[in-house]
N, C-alpha and C positions, 0 to 999 in steps of 0.2 A: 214497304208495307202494302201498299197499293197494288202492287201487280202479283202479289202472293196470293192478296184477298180476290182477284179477280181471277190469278190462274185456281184457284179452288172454289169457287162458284163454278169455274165453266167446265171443270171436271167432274164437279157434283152433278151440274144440270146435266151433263154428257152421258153420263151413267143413267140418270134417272127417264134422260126422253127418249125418245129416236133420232135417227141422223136427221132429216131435214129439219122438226123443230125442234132438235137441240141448237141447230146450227145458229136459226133464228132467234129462239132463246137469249144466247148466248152473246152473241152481236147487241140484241135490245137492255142485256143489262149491263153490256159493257159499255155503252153509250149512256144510261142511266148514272153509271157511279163515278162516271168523268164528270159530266155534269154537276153531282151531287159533289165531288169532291173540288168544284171549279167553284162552288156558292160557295161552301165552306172557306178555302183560299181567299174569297174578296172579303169573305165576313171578316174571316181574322188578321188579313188587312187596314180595315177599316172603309171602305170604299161605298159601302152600302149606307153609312151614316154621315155621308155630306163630306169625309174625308176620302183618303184614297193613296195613290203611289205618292205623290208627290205633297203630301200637309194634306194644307184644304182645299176643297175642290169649289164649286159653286156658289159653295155659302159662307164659305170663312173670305179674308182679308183680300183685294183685287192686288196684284200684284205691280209694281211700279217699275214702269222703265227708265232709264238715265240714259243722255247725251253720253258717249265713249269722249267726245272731242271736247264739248264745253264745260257738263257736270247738269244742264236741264233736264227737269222729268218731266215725261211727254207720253203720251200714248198714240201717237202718230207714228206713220210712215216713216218721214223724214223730221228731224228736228225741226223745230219752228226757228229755233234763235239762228243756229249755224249753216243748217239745212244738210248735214252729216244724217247717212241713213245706216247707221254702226249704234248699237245700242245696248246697255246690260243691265240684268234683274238687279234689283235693288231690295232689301228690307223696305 
């Protein structure tokens, strides 16, 4: 739908200007409705209100790490108990 609506802007403007600023034109709205349709995409994502690709971002739940080797949650580098530095997201 996207690239229908932009090849028929830039054929409208194409007709209506001259070459050098239709060319300009044409370039300024196509970078415009990228844009426009790049906000639209996060909105309907969710990403703009504290969510986003992956749940929630900043403001919802801190995510938990576990020891692979022992089963401790840690948010370090290296385990504290085992000192294993292998580790996976948890609920």
């Amino acid at each position: 739908m996207w690239i229908g609506l932009s090849l028929g802007i830039g054929i409208a403007v194409s007709i209506i200007l001259p070459f050098p600023l239709s060319l300009a034109a044409i370039f300024g709205i196509f970078i415009l409705l990228s844009m426009y349709m790049r906000k639209m995409m996060i909105k309907r994502m969710g990403a703009g209100r504290g969510g986003g690709i992956f749940g929630s971002g900043s403001g919802g739940e801190k995510l938990r790490y576990y020891c692979m080797n022992c089963g401790t949650e840690h948010n370090q580098l290296a385990c504290p108990k085992c000192g294993s530095k292998m580790k996976k997201v948890g609920g």
